[in-house]
Every structure is written in structure tokens, then in C-alpha cells.
mmJSON file of the N, C-alpha and C atoms, coordinates in Angstrom:
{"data_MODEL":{"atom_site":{
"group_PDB":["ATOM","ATOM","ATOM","ATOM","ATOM","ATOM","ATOM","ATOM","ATOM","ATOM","ATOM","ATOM","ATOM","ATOM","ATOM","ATOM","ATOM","ATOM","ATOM","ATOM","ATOM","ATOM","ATOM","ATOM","ATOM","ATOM","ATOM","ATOM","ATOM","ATOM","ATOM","ATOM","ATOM","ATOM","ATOM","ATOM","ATOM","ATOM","ATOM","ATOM","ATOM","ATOM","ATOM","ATOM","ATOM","ATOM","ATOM","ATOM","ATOM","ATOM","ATOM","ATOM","ATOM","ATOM","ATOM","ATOM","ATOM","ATOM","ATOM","ATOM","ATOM","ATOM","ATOM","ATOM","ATOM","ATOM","ATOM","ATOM","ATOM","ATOM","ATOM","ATOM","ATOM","ATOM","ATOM","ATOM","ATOM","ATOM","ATOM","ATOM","ATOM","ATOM","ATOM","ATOM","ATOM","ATOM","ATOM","ATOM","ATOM","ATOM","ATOM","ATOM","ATOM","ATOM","ATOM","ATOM","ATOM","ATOM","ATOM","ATOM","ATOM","ATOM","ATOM","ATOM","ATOM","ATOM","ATOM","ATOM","ATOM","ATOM","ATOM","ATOM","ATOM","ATOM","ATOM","ATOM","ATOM","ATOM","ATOM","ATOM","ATOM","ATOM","ATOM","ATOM","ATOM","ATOM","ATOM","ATOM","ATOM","ATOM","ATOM","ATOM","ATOM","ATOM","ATOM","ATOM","ATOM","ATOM","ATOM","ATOM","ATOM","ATOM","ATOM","ATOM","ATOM","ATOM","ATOM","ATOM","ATOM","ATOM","ATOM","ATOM","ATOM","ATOM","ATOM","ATOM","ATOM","ATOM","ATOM","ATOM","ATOM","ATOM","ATOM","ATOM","ATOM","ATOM","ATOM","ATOM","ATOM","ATOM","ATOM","ATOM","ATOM","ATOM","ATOM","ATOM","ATOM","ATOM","ATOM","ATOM","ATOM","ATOM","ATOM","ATOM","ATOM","ATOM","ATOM","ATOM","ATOM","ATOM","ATOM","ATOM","ATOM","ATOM","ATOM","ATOM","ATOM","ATOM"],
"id":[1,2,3,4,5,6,7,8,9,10,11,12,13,14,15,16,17,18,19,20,21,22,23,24,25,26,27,28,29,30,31,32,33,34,35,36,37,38,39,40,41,42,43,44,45,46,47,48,49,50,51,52,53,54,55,56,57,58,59,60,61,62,63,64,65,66,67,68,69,70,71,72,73,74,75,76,77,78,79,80,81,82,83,84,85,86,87,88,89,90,91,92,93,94,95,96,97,98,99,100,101,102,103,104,105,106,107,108,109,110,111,112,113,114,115,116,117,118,119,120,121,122,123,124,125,126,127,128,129,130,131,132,133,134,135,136,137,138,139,140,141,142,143,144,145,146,147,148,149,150,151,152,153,154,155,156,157,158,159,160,161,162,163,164,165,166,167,168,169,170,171,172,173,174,175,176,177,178,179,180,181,182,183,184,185,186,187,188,189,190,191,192,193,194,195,196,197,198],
"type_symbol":["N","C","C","N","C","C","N","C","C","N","C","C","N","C","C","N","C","C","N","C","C","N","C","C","N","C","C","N","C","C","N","C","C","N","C","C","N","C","C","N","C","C","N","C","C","N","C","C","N","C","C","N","C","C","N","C","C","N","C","C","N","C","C","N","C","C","N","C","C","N","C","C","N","C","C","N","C","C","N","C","C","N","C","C","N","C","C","N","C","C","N","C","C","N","C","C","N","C","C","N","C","C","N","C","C","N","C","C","N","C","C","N","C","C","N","C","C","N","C","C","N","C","C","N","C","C","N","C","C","N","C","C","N","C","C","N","C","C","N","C","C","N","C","C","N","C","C","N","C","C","N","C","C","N","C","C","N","C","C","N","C","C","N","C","C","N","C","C","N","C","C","N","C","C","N","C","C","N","C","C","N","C","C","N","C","C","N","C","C","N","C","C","N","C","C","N","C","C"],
"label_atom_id":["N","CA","C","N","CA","C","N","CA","C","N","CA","C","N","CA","C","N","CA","C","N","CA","C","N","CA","C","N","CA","C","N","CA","C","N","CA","C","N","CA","C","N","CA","C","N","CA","C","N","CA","C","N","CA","C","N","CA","C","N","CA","C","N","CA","C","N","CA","C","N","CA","C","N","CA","C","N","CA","C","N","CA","C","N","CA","C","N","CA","C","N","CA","C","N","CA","C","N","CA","C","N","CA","C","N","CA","C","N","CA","C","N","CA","C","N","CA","C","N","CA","C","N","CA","C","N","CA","C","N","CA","C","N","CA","C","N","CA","C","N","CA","C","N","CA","C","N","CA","C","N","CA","C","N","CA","C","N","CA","C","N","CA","C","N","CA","C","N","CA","C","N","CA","C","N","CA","C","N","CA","C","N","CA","C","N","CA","C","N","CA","C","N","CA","C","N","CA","C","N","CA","C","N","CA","C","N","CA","C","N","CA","C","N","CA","C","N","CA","C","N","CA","C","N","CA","C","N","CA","C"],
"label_alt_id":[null,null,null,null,null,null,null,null,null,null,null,null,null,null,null,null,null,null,null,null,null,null,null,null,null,null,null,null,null,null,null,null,null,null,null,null,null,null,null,null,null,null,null,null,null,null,null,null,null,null,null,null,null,null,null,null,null,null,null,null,null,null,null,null,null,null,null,null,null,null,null,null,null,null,null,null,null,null,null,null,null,null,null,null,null,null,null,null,null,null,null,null,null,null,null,null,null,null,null,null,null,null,null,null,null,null,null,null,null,null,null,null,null,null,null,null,null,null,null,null,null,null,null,null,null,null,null,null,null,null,null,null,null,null,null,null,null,null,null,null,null,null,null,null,null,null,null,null,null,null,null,null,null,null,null,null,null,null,null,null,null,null,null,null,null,null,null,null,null,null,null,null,null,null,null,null,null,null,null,null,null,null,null,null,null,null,null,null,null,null,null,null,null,null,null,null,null,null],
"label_comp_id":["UNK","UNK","UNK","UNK","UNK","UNK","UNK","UNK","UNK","UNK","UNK","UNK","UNK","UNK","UNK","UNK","UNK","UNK","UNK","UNK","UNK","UNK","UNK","UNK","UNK","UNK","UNK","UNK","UNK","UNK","UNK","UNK","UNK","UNK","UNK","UNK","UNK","UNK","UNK","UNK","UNK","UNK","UNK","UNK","UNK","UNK","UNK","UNK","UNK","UNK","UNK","UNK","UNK","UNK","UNK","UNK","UNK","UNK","UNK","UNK","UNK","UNK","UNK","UNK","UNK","UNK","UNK","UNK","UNK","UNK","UNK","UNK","UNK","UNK","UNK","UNK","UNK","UNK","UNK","UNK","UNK","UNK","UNK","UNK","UNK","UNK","UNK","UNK","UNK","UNK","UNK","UNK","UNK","UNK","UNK","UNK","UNK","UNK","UNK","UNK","UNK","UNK","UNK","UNK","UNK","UNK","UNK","UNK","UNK","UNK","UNK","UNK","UNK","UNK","UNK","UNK","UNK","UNK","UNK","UNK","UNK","UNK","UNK","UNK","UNK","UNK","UNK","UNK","UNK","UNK","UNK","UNK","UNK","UNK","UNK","UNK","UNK","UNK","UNK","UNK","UNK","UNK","UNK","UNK","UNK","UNK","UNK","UNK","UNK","UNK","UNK","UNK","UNK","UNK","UNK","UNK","UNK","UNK","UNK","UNK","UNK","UNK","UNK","UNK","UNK","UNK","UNK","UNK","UNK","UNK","UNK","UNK","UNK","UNK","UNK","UNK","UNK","UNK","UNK","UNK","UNK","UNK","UNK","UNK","UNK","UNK","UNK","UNK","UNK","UNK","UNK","UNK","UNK","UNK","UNK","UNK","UNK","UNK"],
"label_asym_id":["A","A","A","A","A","A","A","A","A","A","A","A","A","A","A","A","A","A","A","A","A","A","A","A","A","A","A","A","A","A","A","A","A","A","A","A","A","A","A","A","A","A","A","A","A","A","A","A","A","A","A","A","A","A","A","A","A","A","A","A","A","A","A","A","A","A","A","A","A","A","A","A","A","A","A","A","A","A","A","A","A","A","A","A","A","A","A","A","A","A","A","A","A","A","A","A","A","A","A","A","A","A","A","A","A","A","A","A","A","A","A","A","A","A","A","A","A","A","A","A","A","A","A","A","A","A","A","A","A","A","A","A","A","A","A","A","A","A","A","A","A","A","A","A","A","A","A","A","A","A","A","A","A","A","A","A","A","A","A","A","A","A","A","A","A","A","A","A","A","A","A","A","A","A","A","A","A","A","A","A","A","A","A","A","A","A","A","A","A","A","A","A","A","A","A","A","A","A"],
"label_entity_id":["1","1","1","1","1","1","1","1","1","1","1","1","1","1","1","1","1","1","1","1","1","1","1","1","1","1","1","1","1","1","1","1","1","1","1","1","1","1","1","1","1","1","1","1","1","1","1","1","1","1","1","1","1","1","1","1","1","1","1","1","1","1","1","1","1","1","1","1","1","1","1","1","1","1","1","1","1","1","1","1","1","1","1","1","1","1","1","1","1","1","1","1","1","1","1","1","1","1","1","1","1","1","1","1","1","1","1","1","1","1","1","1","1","1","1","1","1","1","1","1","1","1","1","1","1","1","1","1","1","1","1","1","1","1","1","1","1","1","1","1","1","1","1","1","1","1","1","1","1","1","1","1","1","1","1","1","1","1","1","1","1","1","1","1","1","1","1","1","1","1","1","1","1","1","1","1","1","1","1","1","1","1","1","1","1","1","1","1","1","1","1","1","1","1","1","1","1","1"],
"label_seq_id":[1,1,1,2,2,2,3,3,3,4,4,4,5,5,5,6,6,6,7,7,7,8,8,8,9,9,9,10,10,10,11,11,11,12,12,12,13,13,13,14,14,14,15,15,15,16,16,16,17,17,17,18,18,18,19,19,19,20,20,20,21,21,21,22,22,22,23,23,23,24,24,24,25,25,25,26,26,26,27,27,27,28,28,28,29,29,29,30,30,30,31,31,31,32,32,32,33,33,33,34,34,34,35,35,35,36,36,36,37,37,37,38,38,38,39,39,39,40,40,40,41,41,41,42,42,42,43,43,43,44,44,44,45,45,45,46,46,46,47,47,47,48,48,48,49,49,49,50,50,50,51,51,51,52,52,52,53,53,53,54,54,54,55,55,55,56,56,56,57,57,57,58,58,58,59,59,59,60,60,60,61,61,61,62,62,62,63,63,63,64,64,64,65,65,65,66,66,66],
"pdbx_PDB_ins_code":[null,null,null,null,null,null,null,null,null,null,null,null,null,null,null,null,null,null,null,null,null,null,null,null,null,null,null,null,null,null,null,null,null,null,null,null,null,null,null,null,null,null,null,null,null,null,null,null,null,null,null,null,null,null,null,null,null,null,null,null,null,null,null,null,null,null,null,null,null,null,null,null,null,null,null,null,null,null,null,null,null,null,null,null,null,null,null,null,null,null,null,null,null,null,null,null,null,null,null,null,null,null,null,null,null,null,null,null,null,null,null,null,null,null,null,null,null,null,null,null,null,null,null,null,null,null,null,null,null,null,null,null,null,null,null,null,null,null,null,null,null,null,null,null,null,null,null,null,null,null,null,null,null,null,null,null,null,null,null,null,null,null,null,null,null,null,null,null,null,null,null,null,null,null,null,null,null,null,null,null,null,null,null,null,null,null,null,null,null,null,null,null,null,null,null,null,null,null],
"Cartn_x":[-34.46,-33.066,-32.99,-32.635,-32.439,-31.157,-31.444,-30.46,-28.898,-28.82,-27.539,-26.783,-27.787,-27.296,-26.155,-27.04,-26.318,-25.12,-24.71,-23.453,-21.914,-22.514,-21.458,-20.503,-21.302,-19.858,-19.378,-20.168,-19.293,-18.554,-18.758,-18.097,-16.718,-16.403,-15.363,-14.76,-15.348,-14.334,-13.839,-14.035,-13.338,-12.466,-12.696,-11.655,-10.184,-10.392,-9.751,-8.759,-9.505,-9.35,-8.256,-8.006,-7.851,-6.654,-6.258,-5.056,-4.541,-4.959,-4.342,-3.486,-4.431,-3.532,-2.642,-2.16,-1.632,-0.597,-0.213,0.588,1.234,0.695,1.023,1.61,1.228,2.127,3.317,3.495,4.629,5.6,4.89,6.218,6.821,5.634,6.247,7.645,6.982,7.305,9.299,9.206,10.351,11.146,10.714,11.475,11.878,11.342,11.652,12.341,12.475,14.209,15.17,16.334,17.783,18.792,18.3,19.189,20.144,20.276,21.095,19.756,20.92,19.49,19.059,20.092,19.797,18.862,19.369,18.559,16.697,16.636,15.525,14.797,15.307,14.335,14.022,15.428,14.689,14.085,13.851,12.156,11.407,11.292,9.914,9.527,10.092,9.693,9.371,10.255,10.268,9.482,9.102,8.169,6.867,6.176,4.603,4.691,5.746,6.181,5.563,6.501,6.66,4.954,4.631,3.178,2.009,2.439,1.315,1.496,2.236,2.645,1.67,2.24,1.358,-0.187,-0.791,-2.607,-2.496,-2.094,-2.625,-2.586,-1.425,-1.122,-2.138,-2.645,-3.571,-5.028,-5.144,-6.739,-7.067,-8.614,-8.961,-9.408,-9.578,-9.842,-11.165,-11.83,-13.464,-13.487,-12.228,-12.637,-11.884,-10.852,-9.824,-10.77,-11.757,-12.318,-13.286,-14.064,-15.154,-14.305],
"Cartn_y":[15.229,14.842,13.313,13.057,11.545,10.604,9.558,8.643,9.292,8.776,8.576,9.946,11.07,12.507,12.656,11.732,11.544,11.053,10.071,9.338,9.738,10.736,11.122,12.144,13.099,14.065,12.827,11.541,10.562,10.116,9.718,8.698,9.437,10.934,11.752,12.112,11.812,11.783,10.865,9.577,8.041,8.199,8.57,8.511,9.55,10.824,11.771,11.018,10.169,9.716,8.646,8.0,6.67,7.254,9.012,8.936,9.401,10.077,10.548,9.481,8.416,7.363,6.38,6.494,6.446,6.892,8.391,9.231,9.29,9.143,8.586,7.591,6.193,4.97,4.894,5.927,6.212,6.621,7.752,8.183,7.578,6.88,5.895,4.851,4.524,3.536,4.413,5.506,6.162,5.926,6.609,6.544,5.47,4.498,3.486,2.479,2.715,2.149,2.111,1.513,0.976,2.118,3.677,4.348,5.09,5.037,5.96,7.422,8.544,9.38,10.203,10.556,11.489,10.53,9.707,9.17,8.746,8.507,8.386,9.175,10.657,11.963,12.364,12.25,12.0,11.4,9.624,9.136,9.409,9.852,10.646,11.352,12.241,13.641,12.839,12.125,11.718,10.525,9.631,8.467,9.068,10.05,10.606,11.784,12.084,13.142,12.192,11.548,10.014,9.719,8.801,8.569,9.519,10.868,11.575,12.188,12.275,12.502,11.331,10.183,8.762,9.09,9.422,9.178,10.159,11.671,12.593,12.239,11.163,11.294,10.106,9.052,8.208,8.518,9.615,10.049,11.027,10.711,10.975,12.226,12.55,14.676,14.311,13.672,14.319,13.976,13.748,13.75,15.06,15.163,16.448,17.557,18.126,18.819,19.315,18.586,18.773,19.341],
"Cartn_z":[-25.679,-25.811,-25.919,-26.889,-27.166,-25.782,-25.916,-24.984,-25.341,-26.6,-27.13,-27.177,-26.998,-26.895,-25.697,-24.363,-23.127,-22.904,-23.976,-24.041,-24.476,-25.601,-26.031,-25.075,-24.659,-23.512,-22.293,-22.263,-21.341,-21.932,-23.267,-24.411,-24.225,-24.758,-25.183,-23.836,-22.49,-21.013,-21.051,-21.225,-21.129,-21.533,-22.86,-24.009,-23.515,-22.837,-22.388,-21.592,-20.464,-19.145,-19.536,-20.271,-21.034,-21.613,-22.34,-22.742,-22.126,-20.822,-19.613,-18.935,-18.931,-18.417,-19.183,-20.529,-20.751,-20.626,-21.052,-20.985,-19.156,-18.548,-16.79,-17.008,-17.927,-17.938,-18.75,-19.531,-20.407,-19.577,-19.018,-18.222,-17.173,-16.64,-15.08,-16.102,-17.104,-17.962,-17.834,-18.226,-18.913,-17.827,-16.607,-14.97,-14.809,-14.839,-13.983,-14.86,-15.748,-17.042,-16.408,-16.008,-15.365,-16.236,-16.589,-17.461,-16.43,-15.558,-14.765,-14.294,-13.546,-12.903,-14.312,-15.065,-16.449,-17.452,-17.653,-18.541,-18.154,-16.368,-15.899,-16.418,-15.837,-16.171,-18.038,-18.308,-20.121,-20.713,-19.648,-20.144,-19.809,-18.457,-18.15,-18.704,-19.634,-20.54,-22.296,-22.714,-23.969,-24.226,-23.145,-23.707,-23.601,-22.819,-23.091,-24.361,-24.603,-25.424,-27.121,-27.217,-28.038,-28.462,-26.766,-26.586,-27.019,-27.112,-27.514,-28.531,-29.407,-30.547,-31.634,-31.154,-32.022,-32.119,-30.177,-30.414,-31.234,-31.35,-31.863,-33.783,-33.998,-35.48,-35.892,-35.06,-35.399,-34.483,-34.423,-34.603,-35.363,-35.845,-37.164,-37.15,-38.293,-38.408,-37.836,-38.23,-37.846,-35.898,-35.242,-33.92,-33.637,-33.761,-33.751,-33.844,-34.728,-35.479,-34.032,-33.426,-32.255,-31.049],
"occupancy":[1.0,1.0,1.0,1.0,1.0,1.0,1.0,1.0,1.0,1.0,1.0,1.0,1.0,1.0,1.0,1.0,1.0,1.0,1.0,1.0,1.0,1.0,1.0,1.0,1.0,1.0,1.0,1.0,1.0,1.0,1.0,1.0,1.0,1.0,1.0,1.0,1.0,1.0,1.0,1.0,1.0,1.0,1.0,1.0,1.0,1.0,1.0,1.0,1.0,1.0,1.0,1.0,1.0,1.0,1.0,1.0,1.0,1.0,1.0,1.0,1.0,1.0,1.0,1.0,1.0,1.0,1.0,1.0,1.0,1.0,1.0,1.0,1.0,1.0,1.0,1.0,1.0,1.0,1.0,1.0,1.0,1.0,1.0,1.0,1.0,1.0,1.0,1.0,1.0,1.0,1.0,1.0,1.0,1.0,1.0,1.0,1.0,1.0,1.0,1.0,1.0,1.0,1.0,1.0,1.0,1.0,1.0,1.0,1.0,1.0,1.0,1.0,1.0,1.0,1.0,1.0,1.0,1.0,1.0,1.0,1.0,1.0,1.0,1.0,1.0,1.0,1.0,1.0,1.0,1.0,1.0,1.0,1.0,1.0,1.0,1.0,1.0,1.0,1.0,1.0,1.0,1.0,1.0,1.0,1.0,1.0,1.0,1.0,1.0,1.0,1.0,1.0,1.0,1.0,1.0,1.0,1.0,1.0,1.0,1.0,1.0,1.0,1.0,1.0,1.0,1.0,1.0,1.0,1.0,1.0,1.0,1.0,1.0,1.0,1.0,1.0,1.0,1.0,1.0,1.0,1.0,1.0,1.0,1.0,1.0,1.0,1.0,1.0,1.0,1.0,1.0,1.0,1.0,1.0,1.0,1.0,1.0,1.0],
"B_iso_or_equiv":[0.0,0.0,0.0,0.0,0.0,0.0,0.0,0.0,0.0,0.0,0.0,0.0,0.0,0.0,0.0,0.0,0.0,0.0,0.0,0.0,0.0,0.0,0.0,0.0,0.0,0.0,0.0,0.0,0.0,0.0,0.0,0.0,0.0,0.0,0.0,0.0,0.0,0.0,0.0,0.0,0.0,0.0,0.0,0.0,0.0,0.0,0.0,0.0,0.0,0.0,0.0,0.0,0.0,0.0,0.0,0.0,0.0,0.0,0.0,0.0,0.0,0.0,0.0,0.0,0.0,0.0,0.0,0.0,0.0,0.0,0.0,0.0,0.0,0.0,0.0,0.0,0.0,0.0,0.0,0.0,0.0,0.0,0.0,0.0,0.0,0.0,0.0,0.0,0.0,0.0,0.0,0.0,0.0,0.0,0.0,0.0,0.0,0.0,0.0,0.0,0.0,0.0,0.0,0.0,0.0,0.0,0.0,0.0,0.0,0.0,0.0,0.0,0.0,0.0,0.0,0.0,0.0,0.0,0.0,0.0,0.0,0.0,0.0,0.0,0.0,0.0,0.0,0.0,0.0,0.0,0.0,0.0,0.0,0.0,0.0,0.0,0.0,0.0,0.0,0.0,0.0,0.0,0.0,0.0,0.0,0.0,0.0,0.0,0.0,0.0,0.0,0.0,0.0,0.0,0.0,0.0,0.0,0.0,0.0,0.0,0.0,0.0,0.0,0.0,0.0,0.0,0.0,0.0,0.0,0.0,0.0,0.0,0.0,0.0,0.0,0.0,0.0,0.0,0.0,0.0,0.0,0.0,0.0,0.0,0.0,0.0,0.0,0.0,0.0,0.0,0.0,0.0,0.0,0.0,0.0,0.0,0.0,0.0],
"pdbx_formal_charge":[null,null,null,null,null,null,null,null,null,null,null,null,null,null,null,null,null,null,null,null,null,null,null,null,null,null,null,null,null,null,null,null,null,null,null,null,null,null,null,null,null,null,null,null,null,null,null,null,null,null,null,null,null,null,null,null,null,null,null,null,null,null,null,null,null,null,null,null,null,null,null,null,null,null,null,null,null,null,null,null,null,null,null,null,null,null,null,null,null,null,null,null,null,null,null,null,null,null,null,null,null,null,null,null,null,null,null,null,null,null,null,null,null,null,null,null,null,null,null,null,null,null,null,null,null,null,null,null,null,null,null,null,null,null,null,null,null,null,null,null,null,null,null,null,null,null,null,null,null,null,null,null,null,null,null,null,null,null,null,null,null,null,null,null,null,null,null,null,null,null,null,null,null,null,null,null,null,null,null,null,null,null,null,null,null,null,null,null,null,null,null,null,null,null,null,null,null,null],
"auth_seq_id":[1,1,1,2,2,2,3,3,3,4,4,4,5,5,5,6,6,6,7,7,7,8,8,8,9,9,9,10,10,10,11,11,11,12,12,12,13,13,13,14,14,14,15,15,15,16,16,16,17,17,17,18,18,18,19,19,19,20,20,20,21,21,21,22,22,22,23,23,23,24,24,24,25,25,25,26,26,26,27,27,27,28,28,28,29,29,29,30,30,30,31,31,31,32,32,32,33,33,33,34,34,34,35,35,35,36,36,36,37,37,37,38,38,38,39,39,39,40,40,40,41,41,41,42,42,42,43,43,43,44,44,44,45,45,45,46,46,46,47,47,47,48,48,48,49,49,49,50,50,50,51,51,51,52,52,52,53,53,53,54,54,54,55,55,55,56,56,56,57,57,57,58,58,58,59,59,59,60,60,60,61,61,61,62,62,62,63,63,63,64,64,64,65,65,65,66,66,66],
"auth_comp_id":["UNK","UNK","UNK","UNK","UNK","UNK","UNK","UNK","UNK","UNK","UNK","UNK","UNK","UNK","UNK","UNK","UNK","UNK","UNK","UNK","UNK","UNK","UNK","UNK","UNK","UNK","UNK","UNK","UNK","UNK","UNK","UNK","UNK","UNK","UNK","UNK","UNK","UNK","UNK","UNK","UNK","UNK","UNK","UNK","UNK","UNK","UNK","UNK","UNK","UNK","UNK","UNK","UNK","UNK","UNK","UNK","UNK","UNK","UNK","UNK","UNK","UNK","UNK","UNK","UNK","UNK","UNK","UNK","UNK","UNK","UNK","UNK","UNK","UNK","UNK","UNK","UNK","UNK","UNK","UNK","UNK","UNK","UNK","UNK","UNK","UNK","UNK","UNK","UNK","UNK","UNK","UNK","UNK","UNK","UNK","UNK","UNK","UNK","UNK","UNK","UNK","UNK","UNK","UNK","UNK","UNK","UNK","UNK","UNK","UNK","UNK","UNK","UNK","UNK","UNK","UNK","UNK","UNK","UNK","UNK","UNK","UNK","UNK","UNK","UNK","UNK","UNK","UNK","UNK","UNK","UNK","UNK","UNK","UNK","UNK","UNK","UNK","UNK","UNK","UNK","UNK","UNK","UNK","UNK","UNK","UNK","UNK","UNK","UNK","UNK","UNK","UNK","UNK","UNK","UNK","UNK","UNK","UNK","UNK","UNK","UNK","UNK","UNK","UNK","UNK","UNK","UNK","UNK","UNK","UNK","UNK","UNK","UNK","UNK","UNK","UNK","UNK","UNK","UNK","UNK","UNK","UNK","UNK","UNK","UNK","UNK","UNK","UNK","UNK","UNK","UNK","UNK","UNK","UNK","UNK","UNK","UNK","UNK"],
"auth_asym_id":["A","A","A","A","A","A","A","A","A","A","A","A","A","A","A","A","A","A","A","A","A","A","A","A","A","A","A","A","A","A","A","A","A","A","A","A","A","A","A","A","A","A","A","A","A","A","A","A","A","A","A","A","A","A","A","A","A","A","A","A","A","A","A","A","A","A","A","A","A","A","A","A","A","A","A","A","A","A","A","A","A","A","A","A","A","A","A","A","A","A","A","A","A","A","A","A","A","A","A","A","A","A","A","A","A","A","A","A","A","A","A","A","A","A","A","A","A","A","A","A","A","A","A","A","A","A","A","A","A","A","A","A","A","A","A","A","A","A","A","A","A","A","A","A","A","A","A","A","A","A","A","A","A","A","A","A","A","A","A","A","A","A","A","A","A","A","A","A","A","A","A","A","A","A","A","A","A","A","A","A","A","A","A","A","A","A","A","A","A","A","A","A","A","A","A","A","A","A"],
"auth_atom_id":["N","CA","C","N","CA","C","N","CA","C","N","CA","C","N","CA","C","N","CA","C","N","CA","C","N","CA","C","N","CA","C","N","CA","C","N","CA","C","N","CA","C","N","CA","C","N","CA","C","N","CA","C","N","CA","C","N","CA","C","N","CA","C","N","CA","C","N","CA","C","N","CA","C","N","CA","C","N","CA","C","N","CA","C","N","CA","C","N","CA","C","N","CA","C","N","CA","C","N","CA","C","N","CA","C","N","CA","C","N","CA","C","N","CA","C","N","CA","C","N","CA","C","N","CA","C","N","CA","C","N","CA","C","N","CA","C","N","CA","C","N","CA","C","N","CA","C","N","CA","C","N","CA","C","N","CA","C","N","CA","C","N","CA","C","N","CA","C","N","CA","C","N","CA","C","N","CA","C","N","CA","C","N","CA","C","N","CA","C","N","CA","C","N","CA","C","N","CA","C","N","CA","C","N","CA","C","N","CA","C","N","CA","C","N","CA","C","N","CA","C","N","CA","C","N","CA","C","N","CA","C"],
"pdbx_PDB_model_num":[1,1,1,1,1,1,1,1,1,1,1,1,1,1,1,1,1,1,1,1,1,1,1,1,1,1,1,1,1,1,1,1,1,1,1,1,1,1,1,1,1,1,1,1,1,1,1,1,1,1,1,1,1,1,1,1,1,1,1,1,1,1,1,1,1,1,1,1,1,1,1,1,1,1,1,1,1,1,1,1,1,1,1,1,1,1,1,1,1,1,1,1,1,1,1,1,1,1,1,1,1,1,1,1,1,1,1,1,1,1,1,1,1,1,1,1,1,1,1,1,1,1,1,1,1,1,1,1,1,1,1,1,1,1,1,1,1,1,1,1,1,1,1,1,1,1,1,1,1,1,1,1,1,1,1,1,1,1,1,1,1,1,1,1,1,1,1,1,1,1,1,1,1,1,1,1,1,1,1,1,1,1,1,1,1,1,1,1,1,1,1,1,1,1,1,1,1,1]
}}}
């Protein structure tokens, strides 16, 4: 088994880990807006909503694909 064999199922957790936390900072992001209590809870749902809509439309088929 080559080195670089080893890297990749870490490579593709980071990467996991990384839009997880994004999608956590979107939404903290959404809550904690000065919108009143309704509007709080509709950023919490619509900015990771938003946020994950984008990674998925700017990553490329050949990663999607694995």
C-alpha cells in the first residue's frame, strides 16, 4: 500500500469536517442576526440551506462521483 493511499480517506474527512463546520457557522451566523425571534429561526434553517447548496454547486463531478 503506497503512502499516499493512506491520505486520501484522511484527505476526504477534513474536507467533510471543514463543511460541517461551515454549515454550523452559517447557521450560528443566521441566529444570531438582530431579525426578531422569527426571523432568527429562518436563518438558522436558510443560511446552511443557502451554504450548502453553493459547496455542492461548486464541487466538481469527479469528487461527487466517489
Amino acid at each position: 500500500m503506497k503512502p499516499l493511499e493512506l491520505l486520501k480517506p484522511l484527505n476526504l474527512l477534513l474536507i467533510f469536517l471543514l463543511e460541517l463546520a461551515v454549515l454550523v457557522a452559517a447557521g450560528y451566523w443566521g441566529f444570531a442576526r438582530d431579525a426578531g425571534r422569527c426571523g432568527s429561526c429562518s436563518g438558522a434553517g436558510a443560511a446552511p440551506a443557502f451554504a450548502a447548496v453553493a459547496v455542492v454547486s461548486k464541487t466538481p463531478a469527479v469528487v461527487r462521483r466517489q
